[in-house]
C-alpha positions as CSV (number, residue, x, y, z in Angstrom):
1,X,-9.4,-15.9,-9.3
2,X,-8.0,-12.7,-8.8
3,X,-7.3,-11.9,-12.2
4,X,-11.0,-12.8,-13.1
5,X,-11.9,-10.2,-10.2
6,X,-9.8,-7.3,-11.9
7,X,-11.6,-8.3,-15.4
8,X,-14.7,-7.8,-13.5
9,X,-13.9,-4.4,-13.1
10,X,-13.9,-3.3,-16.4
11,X,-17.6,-4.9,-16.5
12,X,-18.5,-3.3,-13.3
13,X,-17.5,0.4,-14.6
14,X,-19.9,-0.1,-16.9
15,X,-22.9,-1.2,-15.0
16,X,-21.7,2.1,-12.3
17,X,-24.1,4.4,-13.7
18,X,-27.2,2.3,-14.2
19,X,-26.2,0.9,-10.5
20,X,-26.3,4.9,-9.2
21,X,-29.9,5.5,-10.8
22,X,-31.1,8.8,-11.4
23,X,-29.1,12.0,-10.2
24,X,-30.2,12.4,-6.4
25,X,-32.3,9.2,-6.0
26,X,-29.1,7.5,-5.1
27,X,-30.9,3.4,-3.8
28,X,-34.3,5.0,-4.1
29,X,-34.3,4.2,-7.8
30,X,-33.2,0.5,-8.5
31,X,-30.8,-0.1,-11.4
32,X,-32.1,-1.2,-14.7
33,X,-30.5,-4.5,-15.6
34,X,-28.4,-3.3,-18.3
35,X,-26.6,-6.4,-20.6
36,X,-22.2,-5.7,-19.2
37,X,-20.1,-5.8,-22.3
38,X,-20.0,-8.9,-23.9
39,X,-23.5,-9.9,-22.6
40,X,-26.5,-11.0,-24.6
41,X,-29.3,-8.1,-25.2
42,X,-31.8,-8.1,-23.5
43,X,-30.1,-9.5,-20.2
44,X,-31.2,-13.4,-20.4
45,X,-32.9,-14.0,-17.1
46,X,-32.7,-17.9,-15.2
47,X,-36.2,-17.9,-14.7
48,X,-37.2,-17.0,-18.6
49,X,-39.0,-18.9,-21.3
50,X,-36.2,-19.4,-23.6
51,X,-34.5,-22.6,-21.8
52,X,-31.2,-22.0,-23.7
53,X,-30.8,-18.1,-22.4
54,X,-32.4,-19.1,-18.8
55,X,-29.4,-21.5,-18.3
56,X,-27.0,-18.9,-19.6
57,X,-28.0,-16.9,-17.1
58,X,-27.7,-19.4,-14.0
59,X,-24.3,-20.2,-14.8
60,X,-23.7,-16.4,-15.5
61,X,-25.1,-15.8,-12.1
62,X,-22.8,-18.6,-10.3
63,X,-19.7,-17.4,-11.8
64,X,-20.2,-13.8,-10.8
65,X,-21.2,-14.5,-7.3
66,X,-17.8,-16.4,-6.8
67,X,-16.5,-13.0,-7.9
68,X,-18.4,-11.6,-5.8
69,X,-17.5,-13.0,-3.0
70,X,-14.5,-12.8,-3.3
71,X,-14.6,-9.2,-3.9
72,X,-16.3,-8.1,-0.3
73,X,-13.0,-8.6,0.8
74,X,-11.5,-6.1,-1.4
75,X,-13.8,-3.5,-2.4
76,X,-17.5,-3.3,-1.1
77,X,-18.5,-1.0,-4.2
78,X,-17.3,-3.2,-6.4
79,X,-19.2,-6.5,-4.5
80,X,-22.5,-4.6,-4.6
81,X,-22.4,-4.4,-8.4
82,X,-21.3,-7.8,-8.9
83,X,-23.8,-8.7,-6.4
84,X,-26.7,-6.4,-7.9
85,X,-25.9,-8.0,-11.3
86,X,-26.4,-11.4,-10.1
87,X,-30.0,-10.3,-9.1
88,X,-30.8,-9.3,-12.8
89,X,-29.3,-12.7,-13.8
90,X,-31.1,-15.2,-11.0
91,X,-33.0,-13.2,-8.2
92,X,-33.7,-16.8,-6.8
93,X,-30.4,-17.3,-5.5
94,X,-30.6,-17.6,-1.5
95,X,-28.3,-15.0,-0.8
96,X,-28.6,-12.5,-3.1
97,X,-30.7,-10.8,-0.8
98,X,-28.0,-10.9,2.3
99,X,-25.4,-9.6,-0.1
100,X,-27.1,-6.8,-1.4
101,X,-27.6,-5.7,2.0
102,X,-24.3,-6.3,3.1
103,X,-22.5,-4.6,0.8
104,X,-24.6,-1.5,0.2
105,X,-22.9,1.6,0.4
106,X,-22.3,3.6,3.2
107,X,-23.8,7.5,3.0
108,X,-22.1,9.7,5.3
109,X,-23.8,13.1,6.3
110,X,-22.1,16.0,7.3
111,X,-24.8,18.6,8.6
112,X,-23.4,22.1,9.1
113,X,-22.6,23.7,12.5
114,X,-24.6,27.0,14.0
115,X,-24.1,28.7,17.4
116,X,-27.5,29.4,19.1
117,X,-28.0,31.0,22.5
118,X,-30.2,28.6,23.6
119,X,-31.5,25.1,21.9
120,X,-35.2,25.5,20.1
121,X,-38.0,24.8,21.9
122,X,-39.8,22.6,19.5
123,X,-40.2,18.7,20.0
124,X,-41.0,16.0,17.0
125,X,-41.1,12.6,16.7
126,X,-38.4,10.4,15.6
127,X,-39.9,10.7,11.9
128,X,-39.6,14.2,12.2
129,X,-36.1,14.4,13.1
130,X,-34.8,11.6,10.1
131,X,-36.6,14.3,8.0
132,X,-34.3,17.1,9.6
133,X,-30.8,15.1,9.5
134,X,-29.7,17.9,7.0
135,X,-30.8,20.8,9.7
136,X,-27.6,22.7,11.3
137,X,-26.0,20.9,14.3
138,X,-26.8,23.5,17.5
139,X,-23.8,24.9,19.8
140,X,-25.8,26.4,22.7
141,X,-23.5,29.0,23.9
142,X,-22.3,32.5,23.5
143,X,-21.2,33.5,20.2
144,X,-18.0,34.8,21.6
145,X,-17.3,31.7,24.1
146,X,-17.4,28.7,21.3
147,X,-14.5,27.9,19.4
148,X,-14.3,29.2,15.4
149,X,-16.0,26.4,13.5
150,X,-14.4,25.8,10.0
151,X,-16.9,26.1,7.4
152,X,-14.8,23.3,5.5
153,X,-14.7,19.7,5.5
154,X,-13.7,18.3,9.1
155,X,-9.8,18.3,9.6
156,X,-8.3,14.5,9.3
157,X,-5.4,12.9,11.1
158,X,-2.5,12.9,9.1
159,X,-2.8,9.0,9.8
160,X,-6.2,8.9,8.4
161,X,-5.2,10.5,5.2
162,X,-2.3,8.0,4.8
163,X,-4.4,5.3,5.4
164,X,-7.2,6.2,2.9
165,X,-4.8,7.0,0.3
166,X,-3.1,3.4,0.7
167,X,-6.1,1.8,0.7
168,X,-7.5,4.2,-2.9
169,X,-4.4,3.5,-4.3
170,X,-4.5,-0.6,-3.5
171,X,-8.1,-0.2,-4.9
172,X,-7.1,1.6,-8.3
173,X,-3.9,-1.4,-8.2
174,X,-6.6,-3.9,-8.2
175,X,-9.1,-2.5,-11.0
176,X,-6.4,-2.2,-13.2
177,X,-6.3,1.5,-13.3
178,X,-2.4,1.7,-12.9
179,X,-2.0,5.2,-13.8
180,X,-4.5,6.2,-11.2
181,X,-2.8,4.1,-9.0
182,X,0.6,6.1,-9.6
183,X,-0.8,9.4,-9.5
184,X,-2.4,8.5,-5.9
185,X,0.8,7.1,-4.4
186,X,3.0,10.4,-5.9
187,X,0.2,13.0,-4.6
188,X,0.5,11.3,-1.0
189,X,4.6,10.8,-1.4
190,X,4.5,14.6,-1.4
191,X,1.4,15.7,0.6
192,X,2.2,13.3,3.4
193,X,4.4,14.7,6.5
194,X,7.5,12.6,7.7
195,X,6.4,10.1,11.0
196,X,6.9,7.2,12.4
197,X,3.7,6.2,12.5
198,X,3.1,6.7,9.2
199,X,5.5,3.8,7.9
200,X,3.4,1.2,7.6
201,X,1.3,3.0,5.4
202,X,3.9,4.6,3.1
203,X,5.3,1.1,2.8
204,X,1.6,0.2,1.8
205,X,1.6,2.9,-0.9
206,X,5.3,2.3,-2.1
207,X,4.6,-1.5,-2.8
208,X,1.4,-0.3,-4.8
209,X,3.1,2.3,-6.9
210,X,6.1,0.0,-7.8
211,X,4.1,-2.3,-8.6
212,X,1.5,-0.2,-11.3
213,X,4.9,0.7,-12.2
214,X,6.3,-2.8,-13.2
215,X,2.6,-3.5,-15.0
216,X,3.0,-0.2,-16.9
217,X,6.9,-1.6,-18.4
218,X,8.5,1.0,-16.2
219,X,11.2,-1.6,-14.4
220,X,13.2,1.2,-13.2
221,X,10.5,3.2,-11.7
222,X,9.1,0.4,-10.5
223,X,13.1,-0.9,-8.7
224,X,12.6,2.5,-7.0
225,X,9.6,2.2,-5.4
226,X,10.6,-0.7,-3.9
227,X,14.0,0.7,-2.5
228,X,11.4,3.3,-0.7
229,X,9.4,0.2,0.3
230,X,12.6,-1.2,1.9
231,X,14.0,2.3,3.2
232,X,10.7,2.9,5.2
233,X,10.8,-0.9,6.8
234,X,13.8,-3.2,6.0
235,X,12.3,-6.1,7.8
236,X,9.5,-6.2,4.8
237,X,8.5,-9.1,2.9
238,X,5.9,-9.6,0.2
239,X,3.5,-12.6,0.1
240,X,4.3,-14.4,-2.8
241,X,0.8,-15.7,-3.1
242,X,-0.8,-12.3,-3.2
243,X,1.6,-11.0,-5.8
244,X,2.6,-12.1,-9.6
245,X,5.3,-14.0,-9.9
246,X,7.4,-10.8,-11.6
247,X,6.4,-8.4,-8.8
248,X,7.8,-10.8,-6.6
249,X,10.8,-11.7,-8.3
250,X,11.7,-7.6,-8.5
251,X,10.6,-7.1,-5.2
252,X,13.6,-10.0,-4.1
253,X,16.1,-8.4,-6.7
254,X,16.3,-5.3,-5.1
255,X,15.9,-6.9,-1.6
256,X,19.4,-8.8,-1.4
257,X,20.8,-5.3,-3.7
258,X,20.3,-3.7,-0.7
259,X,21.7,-6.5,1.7
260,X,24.6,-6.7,-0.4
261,X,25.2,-3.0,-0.3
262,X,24.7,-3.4,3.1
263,X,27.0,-6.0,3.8
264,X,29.5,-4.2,2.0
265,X,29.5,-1.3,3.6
266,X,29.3,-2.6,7.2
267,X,32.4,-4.8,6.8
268,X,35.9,-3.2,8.1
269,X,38.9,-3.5,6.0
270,X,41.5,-6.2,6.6
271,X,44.1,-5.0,9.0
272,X,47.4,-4.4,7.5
273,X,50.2,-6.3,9.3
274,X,52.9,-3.6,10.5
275,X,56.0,-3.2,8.9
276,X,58.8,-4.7,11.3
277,X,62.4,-4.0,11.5
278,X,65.0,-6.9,10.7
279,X,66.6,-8.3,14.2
280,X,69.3,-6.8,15.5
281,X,72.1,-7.6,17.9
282,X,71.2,-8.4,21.1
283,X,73.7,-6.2,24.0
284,X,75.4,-9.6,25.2
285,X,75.8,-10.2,21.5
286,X,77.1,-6.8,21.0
287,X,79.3,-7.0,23.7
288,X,80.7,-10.6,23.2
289,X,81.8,-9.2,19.9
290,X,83.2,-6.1,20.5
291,X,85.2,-8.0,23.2
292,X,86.3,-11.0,20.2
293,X,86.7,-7.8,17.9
294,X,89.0,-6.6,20.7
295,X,90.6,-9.5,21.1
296,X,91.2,-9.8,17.7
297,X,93.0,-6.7,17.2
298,X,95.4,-6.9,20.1
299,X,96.5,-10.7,18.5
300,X,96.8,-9.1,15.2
301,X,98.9,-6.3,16.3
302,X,102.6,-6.7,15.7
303,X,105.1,-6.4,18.8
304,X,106.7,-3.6,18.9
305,X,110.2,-3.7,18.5
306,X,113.0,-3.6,21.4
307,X,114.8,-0.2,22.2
308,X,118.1,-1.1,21.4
């Protein structure tokens, strides 16, 4: 199923632009329903007059929302297209509707900052200030007393960052873009500082770079990556249903490398015996056989002769 999702992608990409509508209309102008590669043109529709292109379209519709589905869990860009091309296909599935809405996009706005002596006087209603969500946020204050506001983009944690970048780069791993997916786990390798709590997400991006690496025929590259993966947390293991049974069988390769290196290293040499010296006499030995040696050589000795 997951594999079907990824093909999806490639269908998706091209539905992105009809799905974005006009340039600044953003939802305000609904997507045409555009035929995805390998479609029928025109789009067939379930609830059309040509019975044979109607029931294309149903089952087109069911298959796509198991995708779908499937999908919110993953990527909620990629859902809403999948979901919004359902609706061209069979707008009288029950929940199309709850779909769309849950997975539409998220619009963030960042109004600038200005410091004002005092706040403006004027009051609207509540339609007056959706109008003005774009107006400059007020600092009431004196100039001189407020902190310097940063006419950039607000400052992220360094946590943040990692975070998003694991989670780009897992997106570009699962659309198939595996150079993407590379370049996004080497721009974060570098830009990212060294802390602890950061591990968890480097070992995120690590696993997601070998393994673009492994679908791209780079085994070496890819036997790195996960020696990085396992530098950053040795206790880490892969589900073997979530990956391909090649990523996983790399992943345990250079897994019990490293525990044999390991092992290898931690164990101590075997002690050498020392060298002893051969026994020697003990001192009552010694003595008993000087005194026999003694002995010996009085018996041995001739008498002398008589003085005549």
């Amino acid at each position: 199923m997951l594999r079907s999702v990824l093909a999806a992608g490639s269908l998706v990409a091209a539905a992105g632009a009809a799905q974005a509508g006009p340039e600044g209309q953003g939802d305000a102008a609904a997507p045409a329903c555009a035929p995805w590669p390998g479609e029928p043109a025109p789009l067939p529709n379930a609830e059309g007059d040509d019975l044979v292109a109607a029931r294309w379209a149903a089952f087109r519709a069911a298959e796509l929302a198991g995708l779908a589905a499937e999908a919110e869990l993953r990527s909620r860009a990629l859902a809403h297209a999948l979901w919004t091309h359902v609706a061209c296909l069979d707008g009288r599935r029950p929940e199309v509707a709850g779909a769309l809405e849950r997975t539409r996009p998220v619009r963030v706005r960042r109004p600038p900052l200005a410091t004002v002596r005092e706040l403006p006087g004027r009051r609207g209603s509540a339609q007056d200030a959706a109008r003005r969500l774009g107006d400059p946020v007020a600092l009431v204050g004196l100039r001189d007393s407020l902190p310097a506001v940063s006419e950039g983009p607000p400052a992220t944690s360094s946590l943040a960052r990692a975070e998003t970048a694991a989670s780009e780069a897992e997106s570009a791993l699962r659309e198939a873009r595996f150079e993407d997916a590379l370049a996004r786990v080497e721009r974060a390798r570098a830009e990212l500082p060294e802390r602890r709590r950061l591990v968890p997400a480097k070992t995120r991006l690590e696993v997601v770079g070998a393994t673009a690496a492994l679908a791209l025929g780079r085994e070496d590259e890819a036997r790195a990556g996960f020696g990085r993966a396992l530098a950053l947390d040795p206790s880490l293991e892969l589900d073997r249903a979530a990956h391909s049974p090649k990523v996983y069988r790399l992943f345990r390769a250079v897994r019990e490398s490293r525990a044999d290196a390991t092992r290898a290293t931690a164990a101590p040499p075997a002690p050498t015996p020392p060298e002893t010296a051969p026994p020697g006499p003990s001192a009552g030995s010694a003595g008993a056989a000087g005194a026999t040696g003694s002995a010996s050589t009085a018996d041995e000795t001739p008498p002398a002769e008589a003085a005549p």
